[in-house]
C-alpha positions as CSV (number, residue, x, y, z in Angstrom):
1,X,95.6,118.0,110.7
2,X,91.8,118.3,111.7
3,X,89.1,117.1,109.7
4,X,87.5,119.5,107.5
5,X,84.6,119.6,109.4
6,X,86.6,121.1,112.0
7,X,88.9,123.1,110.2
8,X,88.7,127.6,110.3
9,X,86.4,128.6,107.3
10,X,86.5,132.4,106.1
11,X,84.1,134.7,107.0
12,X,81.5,136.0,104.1
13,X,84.3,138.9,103.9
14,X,86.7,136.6,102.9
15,X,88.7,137.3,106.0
16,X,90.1,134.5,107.9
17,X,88.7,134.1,111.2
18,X,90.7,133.3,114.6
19,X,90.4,129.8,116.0
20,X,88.7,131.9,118.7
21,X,85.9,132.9,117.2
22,X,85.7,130.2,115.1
23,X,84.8,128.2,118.3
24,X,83.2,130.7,120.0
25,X,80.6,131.3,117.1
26,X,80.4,127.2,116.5
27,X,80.6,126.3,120.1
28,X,79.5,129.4,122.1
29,X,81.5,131.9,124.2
30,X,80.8,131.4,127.7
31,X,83.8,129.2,128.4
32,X,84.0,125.8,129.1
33,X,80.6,125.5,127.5
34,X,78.6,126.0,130.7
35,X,76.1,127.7,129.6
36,X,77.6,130.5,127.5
37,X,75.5,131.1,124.2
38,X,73.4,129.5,122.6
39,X,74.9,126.5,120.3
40,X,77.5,125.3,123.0
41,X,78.5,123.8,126.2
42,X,75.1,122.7,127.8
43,X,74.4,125.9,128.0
44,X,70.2,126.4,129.1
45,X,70.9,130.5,129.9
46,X,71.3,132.0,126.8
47,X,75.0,132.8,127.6
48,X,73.8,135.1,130.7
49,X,73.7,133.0,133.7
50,X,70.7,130.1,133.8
51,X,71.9,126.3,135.0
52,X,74.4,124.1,133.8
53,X,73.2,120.4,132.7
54,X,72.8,119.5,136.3
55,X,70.9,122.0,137.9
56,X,74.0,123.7,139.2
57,X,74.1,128.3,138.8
58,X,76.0,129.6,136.8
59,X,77.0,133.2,136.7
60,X,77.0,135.6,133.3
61,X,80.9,134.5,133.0
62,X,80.2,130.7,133.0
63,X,81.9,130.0,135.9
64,X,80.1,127.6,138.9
65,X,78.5,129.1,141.4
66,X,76.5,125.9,141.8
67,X,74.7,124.0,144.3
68,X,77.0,121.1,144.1
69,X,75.5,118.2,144.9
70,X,72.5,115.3,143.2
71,X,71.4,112.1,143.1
72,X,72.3,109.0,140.9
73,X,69.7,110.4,138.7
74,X,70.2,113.2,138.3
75,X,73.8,112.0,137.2
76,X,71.7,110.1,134.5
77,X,69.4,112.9,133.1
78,X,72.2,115.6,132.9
79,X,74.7,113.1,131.4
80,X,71.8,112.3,128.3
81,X,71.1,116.0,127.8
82,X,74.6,116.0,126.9
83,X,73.8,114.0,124.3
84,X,75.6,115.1,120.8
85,X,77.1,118.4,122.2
86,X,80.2,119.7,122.2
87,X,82.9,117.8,124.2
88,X,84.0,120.9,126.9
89,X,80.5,120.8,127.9
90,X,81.4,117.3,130.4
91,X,83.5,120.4,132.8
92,X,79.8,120.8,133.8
93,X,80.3,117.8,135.8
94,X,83.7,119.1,137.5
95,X,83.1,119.2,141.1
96,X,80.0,117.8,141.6
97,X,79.4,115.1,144.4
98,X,76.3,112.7,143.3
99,X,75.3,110.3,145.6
100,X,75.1,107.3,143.7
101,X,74.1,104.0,146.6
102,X,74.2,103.5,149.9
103,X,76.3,106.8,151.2
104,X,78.4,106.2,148.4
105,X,79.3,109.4,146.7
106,X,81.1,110.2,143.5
107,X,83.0,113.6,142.9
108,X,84.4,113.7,139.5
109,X,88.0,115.6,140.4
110,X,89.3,117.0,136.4
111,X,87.3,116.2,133.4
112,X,89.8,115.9,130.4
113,X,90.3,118.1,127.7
114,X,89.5,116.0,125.0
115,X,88.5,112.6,123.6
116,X,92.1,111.8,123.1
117,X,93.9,113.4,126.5
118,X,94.0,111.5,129.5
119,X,91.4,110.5,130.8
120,X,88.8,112.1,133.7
121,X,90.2,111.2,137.1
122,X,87.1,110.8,139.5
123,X,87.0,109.5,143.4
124,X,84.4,107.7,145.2
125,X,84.1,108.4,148.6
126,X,82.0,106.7,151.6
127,X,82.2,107.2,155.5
128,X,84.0,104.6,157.5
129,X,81.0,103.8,159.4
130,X,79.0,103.7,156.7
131,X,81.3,101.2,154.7
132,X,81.2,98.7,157.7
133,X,84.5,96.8,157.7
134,X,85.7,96.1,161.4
135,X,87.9,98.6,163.2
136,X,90.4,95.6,163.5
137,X,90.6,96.3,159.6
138,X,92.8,99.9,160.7
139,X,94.3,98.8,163.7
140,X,97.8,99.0,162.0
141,X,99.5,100.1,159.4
142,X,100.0,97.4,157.6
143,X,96.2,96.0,157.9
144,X,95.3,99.4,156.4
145,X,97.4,99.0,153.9
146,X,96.2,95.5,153.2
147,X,92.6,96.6,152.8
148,X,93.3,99.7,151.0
149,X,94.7,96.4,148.5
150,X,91.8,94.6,148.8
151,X,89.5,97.0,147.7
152,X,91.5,98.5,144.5
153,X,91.9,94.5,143.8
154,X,88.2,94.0,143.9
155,X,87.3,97.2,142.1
156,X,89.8,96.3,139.0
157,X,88.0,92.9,139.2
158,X,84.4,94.0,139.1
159,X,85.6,96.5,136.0
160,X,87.3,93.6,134.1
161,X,84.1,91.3,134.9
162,X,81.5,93.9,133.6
163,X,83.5,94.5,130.6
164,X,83.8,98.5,131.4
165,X,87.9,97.9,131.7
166,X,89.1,98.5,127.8
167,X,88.5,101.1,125.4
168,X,85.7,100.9,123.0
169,X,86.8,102.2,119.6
170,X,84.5,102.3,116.8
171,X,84.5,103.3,113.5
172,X,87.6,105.5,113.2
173,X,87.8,108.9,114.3
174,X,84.3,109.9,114.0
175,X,83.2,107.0,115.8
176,X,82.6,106.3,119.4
177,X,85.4,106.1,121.5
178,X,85.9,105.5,125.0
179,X,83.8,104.4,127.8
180,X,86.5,102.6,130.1
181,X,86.5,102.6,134.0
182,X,90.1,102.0,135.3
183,X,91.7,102.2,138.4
184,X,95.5,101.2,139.2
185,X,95.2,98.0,140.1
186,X,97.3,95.9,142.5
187,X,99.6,93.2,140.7
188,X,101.5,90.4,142.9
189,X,102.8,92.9,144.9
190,X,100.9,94.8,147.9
191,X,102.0,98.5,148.0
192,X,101.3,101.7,149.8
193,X,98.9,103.1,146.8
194,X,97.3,106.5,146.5
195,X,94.1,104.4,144.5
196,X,92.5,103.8,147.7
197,X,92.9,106.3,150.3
198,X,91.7,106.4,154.3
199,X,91.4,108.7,156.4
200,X,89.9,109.2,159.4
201,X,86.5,109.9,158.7
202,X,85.9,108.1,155.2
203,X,87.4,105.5,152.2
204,X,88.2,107.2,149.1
205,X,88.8,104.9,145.8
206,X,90.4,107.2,142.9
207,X,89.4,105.7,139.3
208,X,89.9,107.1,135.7
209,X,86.6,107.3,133.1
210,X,87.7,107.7,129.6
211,X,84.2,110.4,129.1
212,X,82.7,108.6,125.9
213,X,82.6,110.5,122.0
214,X,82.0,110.5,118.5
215,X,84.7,112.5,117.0
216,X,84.1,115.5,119.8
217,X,81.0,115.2,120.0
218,X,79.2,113.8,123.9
219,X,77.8,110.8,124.1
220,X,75.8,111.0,126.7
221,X,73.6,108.0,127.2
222,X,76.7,105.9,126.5
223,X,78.2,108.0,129.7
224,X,75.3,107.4,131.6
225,X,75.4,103.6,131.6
226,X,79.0,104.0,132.6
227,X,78.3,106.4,135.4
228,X,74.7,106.1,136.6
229,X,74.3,102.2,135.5
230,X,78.0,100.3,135.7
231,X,79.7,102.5,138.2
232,X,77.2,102.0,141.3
233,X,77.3,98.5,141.6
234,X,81.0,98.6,140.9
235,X,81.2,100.9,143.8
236,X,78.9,99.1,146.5
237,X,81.0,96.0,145.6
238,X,84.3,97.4,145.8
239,X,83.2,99.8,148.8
240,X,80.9,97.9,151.2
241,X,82.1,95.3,153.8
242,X,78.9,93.2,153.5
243,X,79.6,92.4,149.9
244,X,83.0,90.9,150.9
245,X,83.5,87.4,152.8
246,X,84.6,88.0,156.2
247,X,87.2,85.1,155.8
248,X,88.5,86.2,152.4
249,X,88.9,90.2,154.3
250,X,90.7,88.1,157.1
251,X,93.4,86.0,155.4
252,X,94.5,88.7,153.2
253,X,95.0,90.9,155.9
254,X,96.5,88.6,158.4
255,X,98.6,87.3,155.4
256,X,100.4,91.0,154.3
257,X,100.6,91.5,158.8
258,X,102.3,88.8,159.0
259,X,104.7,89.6,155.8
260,X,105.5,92.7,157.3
261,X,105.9,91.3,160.7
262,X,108.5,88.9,159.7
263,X,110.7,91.7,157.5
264,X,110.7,93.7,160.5
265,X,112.2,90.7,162.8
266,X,115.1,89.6,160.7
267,X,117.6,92.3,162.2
268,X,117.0,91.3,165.7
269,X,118.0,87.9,164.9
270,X,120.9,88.8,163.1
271,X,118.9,87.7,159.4
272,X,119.7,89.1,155.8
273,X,116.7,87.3,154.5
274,X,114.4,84.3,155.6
275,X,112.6,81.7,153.4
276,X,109.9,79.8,154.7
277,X,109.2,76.3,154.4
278,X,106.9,75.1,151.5
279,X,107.5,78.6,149.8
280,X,107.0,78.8,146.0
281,X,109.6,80.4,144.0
282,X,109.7,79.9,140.4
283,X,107.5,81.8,138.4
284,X,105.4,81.3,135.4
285,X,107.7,83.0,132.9
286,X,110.0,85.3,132.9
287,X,107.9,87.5,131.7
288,X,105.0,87.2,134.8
289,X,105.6,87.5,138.5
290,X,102.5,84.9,138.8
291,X,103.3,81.6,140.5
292,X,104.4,78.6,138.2
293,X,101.5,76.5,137.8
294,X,102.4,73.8,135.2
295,X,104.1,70.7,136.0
296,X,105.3,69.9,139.9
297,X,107.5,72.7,140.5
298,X,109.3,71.9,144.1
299,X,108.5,73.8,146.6
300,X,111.6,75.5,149.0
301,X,112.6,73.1,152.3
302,X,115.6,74.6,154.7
303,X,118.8,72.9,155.0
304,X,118.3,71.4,158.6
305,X,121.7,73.7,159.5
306,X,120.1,76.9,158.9
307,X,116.6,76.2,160.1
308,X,115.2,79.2,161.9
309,X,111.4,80.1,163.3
310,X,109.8,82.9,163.3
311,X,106.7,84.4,165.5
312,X,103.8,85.7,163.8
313,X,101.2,87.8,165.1
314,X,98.6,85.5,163.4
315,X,100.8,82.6,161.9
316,X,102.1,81.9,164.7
317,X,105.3,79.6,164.1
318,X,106.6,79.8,161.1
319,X,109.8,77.3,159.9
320,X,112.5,78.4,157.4
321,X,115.8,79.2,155.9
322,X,117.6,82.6,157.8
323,X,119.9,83.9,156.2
324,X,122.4,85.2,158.5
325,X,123.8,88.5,158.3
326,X,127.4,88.5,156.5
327,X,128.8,86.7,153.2
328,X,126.3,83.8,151.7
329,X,127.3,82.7,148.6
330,X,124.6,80.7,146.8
331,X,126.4,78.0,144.1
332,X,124.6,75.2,141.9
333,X,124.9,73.8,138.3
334,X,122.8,76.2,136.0
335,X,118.7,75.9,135.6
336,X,118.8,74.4,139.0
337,X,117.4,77.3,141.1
338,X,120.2,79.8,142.2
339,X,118.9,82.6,140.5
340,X,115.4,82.2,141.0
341,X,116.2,82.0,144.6
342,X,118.0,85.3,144.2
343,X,115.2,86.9,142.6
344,X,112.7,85.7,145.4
345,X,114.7,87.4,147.6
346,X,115.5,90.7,145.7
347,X,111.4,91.7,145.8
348,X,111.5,89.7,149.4
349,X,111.6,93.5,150.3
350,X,107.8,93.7,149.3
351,X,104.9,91.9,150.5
352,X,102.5,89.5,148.4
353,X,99.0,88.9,147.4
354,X,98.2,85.6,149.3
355,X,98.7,82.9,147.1
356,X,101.8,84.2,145.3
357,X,103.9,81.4,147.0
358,X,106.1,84.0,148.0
359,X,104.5,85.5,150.7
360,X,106.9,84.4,153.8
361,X,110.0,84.9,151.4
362,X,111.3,88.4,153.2
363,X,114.2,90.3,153.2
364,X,116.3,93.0,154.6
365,X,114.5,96.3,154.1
366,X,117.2,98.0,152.8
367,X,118.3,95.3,150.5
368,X,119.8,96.4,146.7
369,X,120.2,94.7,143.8
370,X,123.6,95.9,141.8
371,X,124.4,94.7,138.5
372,X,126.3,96.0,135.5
373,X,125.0,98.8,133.6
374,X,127.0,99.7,130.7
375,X,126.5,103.7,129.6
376,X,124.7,104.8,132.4
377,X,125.7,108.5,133.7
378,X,127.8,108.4,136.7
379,X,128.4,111.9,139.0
380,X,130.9,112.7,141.5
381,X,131.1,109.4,142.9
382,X,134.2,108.2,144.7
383,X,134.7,104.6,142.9
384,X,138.5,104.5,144.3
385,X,137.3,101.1,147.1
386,X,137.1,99.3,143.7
387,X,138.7,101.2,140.9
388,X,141.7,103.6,141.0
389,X,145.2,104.7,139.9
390,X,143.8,105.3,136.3
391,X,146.7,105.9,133.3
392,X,148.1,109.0,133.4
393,X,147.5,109.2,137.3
394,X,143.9,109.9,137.1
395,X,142.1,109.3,140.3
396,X,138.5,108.2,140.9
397,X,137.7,109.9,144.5
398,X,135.5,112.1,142.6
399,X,134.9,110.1,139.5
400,X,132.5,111.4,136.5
401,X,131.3,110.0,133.6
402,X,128.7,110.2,131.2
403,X,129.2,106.5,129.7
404,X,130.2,104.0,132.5
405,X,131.3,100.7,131.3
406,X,130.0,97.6,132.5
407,X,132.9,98.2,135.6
408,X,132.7,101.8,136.4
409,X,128.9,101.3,136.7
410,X,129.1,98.2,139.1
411,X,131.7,100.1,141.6
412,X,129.4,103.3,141.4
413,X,126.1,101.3,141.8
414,X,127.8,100.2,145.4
415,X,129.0,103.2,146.9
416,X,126.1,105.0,146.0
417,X,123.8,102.3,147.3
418,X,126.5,102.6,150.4
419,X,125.4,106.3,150.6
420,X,121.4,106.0,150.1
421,X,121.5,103.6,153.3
422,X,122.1,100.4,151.7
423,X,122.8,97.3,154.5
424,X,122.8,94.3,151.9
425,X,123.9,93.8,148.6
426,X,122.2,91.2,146.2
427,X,124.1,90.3,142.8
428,X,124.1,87.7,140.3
429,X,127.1,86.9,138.2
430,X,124.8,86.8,135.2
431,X,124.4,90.2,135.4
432,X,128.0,91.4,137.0
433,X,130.9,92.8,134.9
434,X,133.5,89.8,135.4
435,X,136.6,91.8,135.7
436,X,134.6,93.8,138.6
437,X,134.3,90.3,140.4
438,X,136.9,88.3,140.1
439,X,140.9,87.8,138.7
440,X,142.6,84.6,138.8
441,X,145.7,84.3,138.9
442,X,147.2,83.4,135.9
443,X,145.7,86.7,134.9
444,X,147.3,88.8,137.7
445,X,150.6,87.4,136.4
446,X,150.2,88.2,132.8
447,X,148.7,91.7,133.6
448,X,150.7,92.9,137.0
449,X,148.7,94.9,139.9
450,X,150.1,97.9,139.2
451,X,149.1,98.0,135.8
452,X,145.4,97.1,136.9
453,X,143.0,99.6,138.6
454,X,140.1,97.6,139.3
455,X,140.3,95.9,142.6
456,X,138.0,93.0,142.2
457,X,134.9,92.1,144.4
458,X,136.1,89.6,145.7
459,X,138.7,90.9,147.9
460,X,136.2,93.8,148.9
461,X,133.5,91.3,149.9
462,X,135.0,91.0,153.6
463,X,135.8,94.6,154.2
464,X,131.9,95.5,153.4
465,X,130.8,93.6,156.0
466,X,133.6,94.2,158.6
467,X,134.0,97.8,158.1
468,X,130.3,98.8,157.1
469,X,128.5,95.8,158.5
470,X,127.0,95.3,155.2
471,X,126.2,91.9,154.0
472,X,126.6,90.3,150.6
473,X,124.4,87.7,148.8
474,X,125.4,86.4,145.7
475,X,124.9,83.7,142.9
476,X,128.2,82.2,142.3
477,X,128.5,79.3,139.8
478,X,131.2,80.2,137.9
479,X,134.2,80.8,140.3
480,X,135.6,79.4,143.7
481,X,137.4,82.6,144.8
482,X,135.0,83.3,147.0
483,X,135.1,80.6,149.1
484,X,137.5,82.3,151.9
485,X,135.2,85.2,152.0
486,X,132.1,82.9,152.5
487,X,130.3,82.8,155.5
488,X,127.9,80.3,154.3
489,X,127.5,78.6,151.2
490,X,124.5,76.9,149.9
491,X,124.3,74.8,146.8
492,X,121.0,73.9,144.6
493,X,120.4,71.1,142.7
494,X,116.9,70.4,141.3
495,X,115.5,73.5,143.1
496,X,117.0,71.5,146.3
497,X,119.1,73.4,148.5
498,X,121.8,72.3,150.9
499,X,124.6,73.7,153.5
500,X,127.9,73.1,151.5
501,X,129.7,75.6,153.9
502,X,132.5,73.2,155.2
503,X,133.1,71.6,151.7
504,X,133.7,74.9,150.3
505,X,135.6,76.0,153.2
506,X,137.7,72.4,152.5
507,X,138.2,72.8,148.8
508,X,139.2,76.3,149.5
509,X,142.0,74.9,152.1
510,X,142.9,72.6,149.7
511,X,143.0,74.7,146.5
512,X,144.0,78.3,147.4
513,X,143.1,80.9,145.2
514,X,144.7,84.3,144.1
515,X,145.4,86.8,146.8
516,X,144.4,90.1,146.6
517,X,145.9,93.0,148.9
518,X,142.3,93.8,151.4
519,X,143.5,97.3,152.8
520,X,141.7,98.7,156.2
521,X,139.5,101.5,156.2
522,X,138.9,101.4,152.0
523,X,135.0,101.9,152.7
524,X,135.4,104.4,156.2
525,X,135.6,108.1,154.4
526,X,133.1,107.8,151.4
527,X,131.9,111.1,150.7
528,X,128.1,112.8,151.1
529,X,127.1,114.6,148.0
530,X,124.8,117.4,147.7
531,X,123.0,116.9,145.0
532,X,121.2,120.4,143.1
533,X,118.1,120.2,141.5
534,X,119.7,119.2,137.7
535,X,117.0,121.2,135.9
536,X,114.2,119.9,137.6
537,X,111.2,122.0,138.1
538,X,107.5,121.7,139.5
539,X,105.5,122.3,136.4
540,X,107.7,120.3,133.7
541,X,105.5,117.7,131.4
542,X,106.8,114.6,132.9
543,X,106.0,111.1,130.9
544,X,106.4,108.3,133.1
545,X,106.7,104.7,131.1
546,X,107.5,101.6,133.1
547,X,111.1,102.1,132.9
548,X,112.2,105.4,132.2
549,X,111.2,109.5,132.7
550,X,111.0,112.1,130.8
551,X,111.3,115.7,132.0
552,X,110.0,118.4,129.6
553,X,112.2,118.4,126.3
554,X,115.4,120.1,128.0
555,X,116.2,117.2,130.5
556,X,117.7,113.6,128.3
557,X,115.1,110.1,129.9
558,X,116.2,109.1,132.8
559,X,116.5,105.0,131.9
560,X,115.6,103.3,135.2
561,X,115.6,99.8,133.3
562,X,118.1,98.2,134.9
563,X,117.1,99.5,138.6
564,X,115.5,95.8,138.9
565,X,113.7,96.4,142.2
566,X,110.8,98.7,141.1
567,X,108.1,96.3,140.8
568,X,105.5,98.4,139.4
569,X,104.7,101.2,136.9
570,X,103.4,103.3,139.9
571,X,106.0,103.7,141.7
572,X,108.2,104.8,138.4
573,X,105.4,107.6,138.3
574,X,105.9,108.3,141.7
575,X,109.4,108.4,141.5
576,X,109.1,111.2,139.2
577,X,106.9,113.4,141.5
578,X,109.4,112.7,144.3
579,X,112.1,114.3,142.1
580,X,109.9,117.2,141.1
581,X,108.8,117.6,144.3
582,X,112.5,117.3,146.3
583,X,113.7,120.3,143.7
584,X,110.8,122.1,144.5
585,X,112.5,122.5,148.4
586,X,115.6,121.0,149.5
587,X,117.4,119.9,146.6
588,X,119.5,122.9,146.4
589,X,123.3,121.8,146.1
590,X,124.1,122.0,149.9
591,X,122.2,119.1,151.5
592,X,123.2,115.3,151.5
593,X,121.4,113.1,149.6
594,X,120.9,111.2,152.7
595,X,119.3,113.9,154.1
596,X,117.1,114.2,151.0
597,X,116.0,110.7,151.0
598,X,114.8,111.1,155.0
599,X,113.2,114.3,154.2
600,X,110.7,112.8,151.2
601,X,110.3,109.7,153.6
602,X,109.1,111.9,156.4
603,X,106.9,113.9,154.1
604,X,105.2,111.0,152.6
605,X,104.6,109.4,156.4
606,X,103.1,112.3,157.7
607,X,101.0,113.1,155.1
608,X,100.6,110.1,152.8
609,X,101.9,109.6,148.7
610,X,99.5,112.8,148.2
611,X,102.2,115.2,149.5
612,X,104.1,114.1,146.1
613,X,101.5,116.6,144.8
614,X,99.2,118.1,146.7
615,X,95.5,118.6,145.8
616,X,95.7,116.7,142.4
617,X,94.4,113.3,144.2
618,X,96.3,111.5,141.7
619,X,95.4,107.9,142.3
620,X,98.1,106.1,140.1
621,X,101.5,106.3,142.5
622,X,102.7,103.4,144.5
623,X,105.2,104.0,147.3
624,X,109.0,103.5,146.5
625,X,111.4,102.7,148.7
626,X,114.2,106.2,149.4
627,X,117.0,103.3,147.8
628,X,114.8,103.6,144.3
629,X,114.5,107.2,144.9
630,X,118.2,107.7,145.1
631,X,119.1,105.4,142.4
632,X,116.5,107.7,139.7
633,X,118.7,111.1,140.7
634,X,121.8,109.0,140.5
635,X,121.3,108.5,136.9
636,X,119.9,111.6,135.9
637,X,121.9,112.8,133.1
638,X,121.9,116.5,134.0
639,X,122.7,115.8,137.5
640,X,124.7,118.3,139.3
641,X,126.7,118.1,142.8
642,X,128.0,120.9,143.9
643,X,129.4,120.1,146.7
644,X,130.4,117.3,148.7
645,X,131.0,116.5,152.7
């Protein structure tokens, strides 16, 4: 309910008047309260033309024809005669470009509705010359990339430090409210961000401004310390290459190179994953991705057996743990490392701020973690490799379900990583539906093969990699069965970790385990569905938390919690414009997913995570990977496949 002092009153003919002329009498009736009558929207014209609050021309309608641009102070003077007016009259600021220091210009993009909708995205904008950093800082990719991080990092720094990052909220709803500067800033993990964009002329940094208020009401000089006071030195700091240390630029772009470099060298030397030497692993909780600071955690040495180096363009040699390509078990007693190991190498698919510990911890780039995920929808997905031969003689070629048990959702999570491109698997028995893995023997007696449909891991393990070439790390502590399969077997203890291949290999001799029938050619004719668009639509209100979507009302949340490689909230949101966008064009129920997956890719390295949604310079979306993409339409509820080839 509104306040009363904002609620309809009745005319002096005791007739109720329309929330439209209620506002247009309190508030004036030129629209957007740019200078239409007399009482609202900054309005200096009388409601017939005149100039908005910063000198712009406005026509009779209200609508900008304006000179659009000014100077810092002007930014100040036409924010504080604002002051105490009605909050639709900020739109006079829509589409202005104010030159605040040093070439720096800002251009505020949507002013929001309200006090209490989102907030009033804005861009700062600066040619490259002007900004100074070396043309070695955009010689590649990746060192774009690195300082497109580096300057969203020391933006999101400079907010925190001058105390502009939270929201001021005083005195209930009539109070002032508002005031922060935010922009989506950079965690452990450097990613391909729409926050800082470059192009070939200019930087662009995209920030949010929460436009300050007392119940609806401007407060202007409280916007123009944000704005015309706050926000220009934030903005020479963040924008500038001579208020950054040349080492400091350096290191952090030789350091994410480097990252990148390595990743990209593991398939030539036949490499799942590599861990360097000295690397830091455990991290602070398991809560935080920061390095673990506290006591004398141990820090990662190679067994000599597996010792591999690498070439870096500015590293140079670097010495470490490959992971060959194939079946690596990794075994241990528990709290001693295995899974921490694991989880390095699950985000080893990402590169690091220097210092994480992490940095030279890299892994194949089409690496996916599978696990079990009980209730999850499962569509048209042929699970027969691992489960089939249901009762009754159901089969599971073309298996549906709209509550997968922990099982069904482990087999489905495979083949439709197999289909998205996958080329290693990463899994943890922690977080693996036992039956799915393994079945010893005494069990296989009591309940007899033919009366069991799921065909265990462990005697698919070899036929991934030999049929598919698709390799298989996993944390083992609980089982020996594997051992056969193993091409490599390394065991932690204290955070130590050692080649116990030929022990295993020896037990495993000595002690067989259960057989399990391996047929040929279970993983050569998986099918290639065709995913439809599943009620998806360009236009849908779409709420993006950190694990989960929501499309309009119709659509049930896609829950994308157990999907453990999205590392950031960003990428969630820009998963969600990739799905919007991909049933905008080719999602139509006759081409392969595959093909959908290379089609978004393409778009979004032609024309950058903008294409996602054109014109809206959203500056909140991190790049995901085409695997995550894939894995958000696999468990869409309302998915639909038509058709499959």
């Amino acid at each position: 309910r509104r306040p009363p002092a904002l609620r309809p009153q009745r005319s002096s003919g005791l007739e109720e008047m329309s929330k439209g002329a209620y506002y247009k009498e309190r508030y004036g009736g030129g629209g957007r309260g740019k200078g239409g009558g007399g009482k609202g929207g900054g309005g200096k014209g009388g409601g017939r033309g005149g100039r908005d609050s910063f000198g712009g021309e406005l026509d009779g309608a209200g609508s900008g024809n304006r000179a659009r641009g000014g100077t810092c102070k002007d930014l100040r003077s036409g924010l504080e005669q604002l002051e105490g007016r009605p909050y639709p009259a900020y739109r006079d600021l829509e589409g202005y470009e104010f030159e605040l220091v040093s070439s720096i210009t800002l251009v505020v993009h949507h002013v929001q509705s309200d006090p209490f909708a989102p907030p009033t995205r804005c861009y700062l904008s600066i040619p490259r010359a002007a900004a100074g950093f070396p043309s070695n800082c955009f010689s590649t990719k990746p060192r774009e990339i690195a300082l497109r991080d580096l300057i969203a990092r020391r933006f999101a720094r400079d907010a925190k430090l001058a105390g502009v990052d939270q929201r001021t909220e005083t005195g209930g709803w009539h109070g002032g409210k508002g005031g922060e500067v935010t922009i989506d800033g950079p965690g452990q993990y450097v990613l391909e961000r729409s926050a800082v964009v470059v192009t070939a002329e200019a930087i662009e940094l995209r920030f949010t401004v929460a436009l300050p208020a007392q119940g609806r009401s401007i407060m202007g000089h409280w916007a123009a310390s944000v704005l015309a006071d706050t926000l220009p030195r934030l903005a020479a700091d963040a924008l500038l290459c001579a208020s950054y240390d040349p080492s400091h630029v350096k290191a952090h772009l030789d350091s994410v190179e480097d990252q990148m470099a390595a990743r990209a060298q593991l398939p030539g030397l036949g490499l799942a994953a590599f861990v360097a030497d000295g690397s830091l692993l455990p991290r602070a909780s398991g809560a935080s991705d920061a390095p673990l600071t506290d006591g004398h955690p141990v820090l990662f040495a190679s067994p000599p057996s597996l010792r591999t180096t690498l070439l870096l363009p500015n590293a140079g040699k670097v010495e470490g743990m490959g992971i060959r390509c194939g079946v690596t078990l990794i075994v241990g007693g528990g709290f001693h490392g295995k899974s921490t190991l694991l989880q390095a190498l699950q985000v080893g698919i990402y590169d690091k701020v220097p210092g994480d510990g992490r940095e030279l911890v890299v892994a194949d780039s089409h690496a996916v973690k599978v696990r079990a995920e009980d209730g999850r929808a499962v569509t048209r997905a042929d699970i027969s490799p691992f489960i089939d031969h249901l009762p009754f003689g159901r089969r599971t070629t073309d298996f549906s379900t709209a509550d997968a048990s922990g099982s069904t959702s482990q087999a489905a999570g495979i083949v439709e990583a197999l289909e998205a491109g996958c080329s290693t698997l990463l899994l943890d028995e922690d977080t693996c539906a036992t039956n799915f893995i393994i079945r010893d023997e005494r069990m296989a007696r009591l309940v007899a093969p033919d009366r069991e449909p799921i065909r265990p891991f462990v005697s698919r393990v070899r036929p991934l990699w030999e049929e598919r070439k698709v390799s298989t790390i996993m944390v083992m502590g609980g089982s020996g069965d594997f051992f056969e399969s193993a091409d490599c077997v390394l065991m932690f203890d204290c955070y130590s970790v050692s080649d116990v291949t030929a022990r295993a290999k020896a037990i495993a001799a000595a002690l067989p385990a259960a057989t399990h029938p391996t047929p040929q050619g279970v993983f050569s004719q998986l099918p290639r569905r065709c995913p439809a668009a599943s009620g998806l639509r360009p236009g849908l209100k779409v709420s993006a938390g950190r694990s989960g979507i929501r499309f309009g009302d119709e659509i049930p949340e896609l829950d994308l919690t157990h999907v453990e490689q999205i590392c950031e909230h960003s990428q969630v949101r820009a998963i969600a414009e990739a799905l919007q966008r991909l049933a905008d064009c080719p999602m139509n129920g006759s081409t392969p997913l595959a093909d959908l997956l290379a089609w978004v890719t393409n778009l979004i390295d032609r024309q950058g995570i903008d294409s996602l949604r054109p014109g809206w310079r959203l500056g909140n979306l991190a790049r995901p990977r085409p695997l995550e993409i894939a894995a958000a339409i696999n468990r869409l509820c309302s998915l639909s496949v038509p058709s499959r080839v």
